[in-house]
N, C-alpha and C positions, 0 to 999 in steps of 0.2 A: 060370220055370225058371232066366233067367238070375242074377234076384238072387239065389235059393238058390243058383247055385255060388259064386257070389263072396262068399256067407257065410259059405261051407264052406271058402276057401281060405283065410281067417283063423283063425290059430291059437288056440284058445278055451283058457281057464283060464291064462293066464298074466299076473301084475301086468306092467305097464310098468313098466321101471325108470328112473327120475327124472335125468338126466344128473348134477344140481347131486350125488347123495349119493355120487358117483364123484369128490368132491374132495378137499381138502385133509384133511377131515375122514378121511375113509376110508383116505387114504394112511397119517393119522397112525398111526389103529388097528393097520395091518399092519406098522410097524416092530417092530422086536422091543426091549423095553424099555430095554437097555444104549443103544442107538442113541444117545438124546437125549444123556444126558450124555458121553460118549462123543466126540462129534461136536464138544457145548460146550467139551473140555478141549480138544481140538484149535486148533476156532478161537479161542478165547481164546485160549491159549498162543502162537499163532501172531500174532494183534495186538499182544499184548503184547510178544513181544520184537521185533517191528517197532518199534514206539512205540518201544523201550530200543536201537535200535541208529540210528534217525533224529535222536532227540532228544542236542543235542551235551551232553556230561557237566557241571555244574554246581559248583564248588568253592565254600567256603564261609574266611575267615577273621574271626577274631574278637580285638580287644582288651579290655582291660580300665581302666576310670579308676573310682579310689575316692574316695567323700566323707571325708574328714576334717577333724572338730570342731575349731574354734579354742580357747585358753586360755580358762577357765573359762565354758565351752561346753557344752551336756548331749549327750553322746554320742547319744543317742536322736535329737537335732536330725539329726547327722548321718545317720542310717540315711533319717527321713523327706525329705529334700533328697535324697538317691540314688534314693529313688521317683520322685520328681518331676522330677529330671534325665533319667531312663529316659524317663519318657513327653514331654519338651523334645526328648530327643536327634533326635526325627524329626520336629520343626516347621523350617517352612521359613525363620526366622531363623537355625537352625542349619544347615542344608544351604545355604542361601544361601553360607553361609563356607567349607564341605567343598568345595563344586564347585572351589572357586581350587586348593586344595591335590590335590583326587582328578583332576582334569580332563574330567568329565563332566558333564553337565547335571542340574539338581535332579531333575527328571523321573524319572531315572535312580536317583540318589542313594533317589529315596522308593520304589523298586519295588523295591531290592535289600537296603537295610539294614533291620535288624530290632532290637533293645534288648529285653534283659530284664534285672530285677534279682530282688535278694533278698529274703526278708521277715528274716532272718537276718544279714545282713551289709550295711553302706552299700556296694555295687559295682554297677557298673554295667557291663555286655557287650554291646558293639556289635560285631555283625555284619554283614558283607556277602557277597553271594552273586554271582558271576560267572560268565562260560563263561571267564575268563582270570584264572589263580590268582593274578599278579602283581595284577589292576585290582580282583580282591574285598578283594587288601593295604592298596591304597593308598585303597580306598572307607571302608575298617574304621578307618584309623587318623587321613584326616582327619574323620569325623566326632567319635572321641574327641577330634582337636585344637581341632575348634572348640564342639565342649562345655565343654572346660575354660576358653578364653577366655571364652565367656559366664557360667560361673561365676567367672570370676576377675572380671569387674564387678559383680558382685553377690556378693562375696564380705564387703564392708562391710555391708552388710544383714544377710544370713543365718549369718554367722560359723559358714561351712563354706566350705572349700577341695575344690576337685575335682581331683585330681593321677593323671597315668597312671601306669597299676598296671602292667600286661604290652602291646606293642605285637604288632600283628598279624605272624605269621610268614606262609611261604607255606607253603601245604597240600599236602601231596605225594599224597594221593587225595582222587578228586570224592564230594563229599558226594551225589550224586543217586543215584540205584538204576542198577541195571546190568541188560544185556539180561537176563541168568539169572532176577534180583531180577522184575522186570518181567512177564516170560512165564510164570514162577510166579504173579505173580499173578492177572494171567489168563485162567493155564489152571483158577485157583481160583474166578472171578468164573465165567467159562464151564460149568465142571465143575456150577457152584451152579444157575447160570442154567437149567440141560437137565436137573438134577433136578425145579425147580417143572414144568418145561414136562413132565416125565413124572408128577406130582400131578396136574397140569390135564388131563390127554390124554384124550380121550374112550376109554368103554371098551364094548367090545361083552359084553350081558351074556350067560351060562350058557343061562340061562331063558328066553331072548325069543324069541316067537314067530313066525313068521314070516308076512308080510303075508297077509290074506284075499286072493284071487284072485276077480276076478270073472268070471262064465263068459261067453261070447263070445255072439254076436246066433247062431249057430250051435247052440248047445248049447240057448239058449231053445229055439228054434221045436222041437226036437226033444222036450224037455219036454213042451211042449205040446199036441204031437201023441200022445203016451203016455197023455194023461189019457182 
């Protein structure tokens, strides 16, 4: 008699619910779909112009030295030695010589300046990048100074002259992005991010049935007794 009431005071027909399908999973399902991205433009937006108000502003200045051909010289010589100067200007025979005139360490010199040239024209553009718009001046102009010197001893060889074209000004705004620039992007990276994550999100379907229920040690023996 006693085990039959304690069978009966168990609740029959009802599934156990699984503690684990009450997580992350489930929560996801119950947002309402704006949520994710939504969320994402938020905090992106909000890292990002962190990132853009932390990070100190970055100035950029640039000179210019051109190759020119010596008397009966093939101009074309000249355009090809401005290539090749470009990619010298940021070998360390050259910054060796830039550090005396720029006042910084080569170290320095090779993490800030950059060289591109033309396929159009023999020139050459060295720039440098600083947080101090005066020291990106003075990075910019001695490496054109000691470019030209190394072209000027090898100027009996290769009967091309390397002469500066334009020296570096100071830059009155920072070439790096701004908190706005920043937080825009993102609040675009974020906004992008919580769209996939609403593709991925698990979805509860229309049609799905709901679990078989197994009847309780209670409802057996009752069964049972009916036959």
């Amino acid at each position: 008699m006693t085990d039959t009431v304690d069978q009966t005071d168990r609740t029959p027909g009802r599934a156990t619910v699984n503690p684990q399908e009450a997580g992350p999973l489930t929560r996801m399902r119950a947002l309402p779909p704006w949520s994710l991205p939504a969320v994402g433009i938020l905090l992106g937006g909000a890292i990002g112009a962190t990132f853009g108000v932390v990070t100190p502003p970055a100035y950029t200045a640039t000179s210019y030295v051109v190759a020119v051909p010596a008397e009966q010289s093939d101009p074309q010589a000249a355009l090809g030695f401005a290539q090749a100067y470009g990619r010298v200007a940021t070998q360390l025979a050259v910054l060796g010589d830039a550090q005396v005139w720029a006042g910084v360490p080569v170290k320095t010199l090779r993490d800030s300046v950059r060289t591109a040239t033309s396929p159009d024209a023999p020139m050459v553009a060295v720039s440098a990048t600083s947080t101090r718009p005066d020291l990106a001046v003075d990075m910019a102009n001695a490496v054109s100074h000691a470019l030209t010197r190394h072209a000027k001893i090898a100027e009996d060889s290769t009967h091309v002259e390397l002469q500066q074209f334009a020296r570096a000004t100071k830059p009155r705004e920072a070439s790096s992005a701004s908190p706005t620039v920043t937080g825009l992007v993102g609040a675009s990276a974020g906004g992008l991010l919580g769209g996939l994550l609403l593709l991925v999100r698990p979805r509860r379907t229309a049609g799905a049935l709901p679990p078989a229920s197994v009847p309780g040690p209670a409802t057996a023996a009752d069964a049972h007794r009916q036959r």
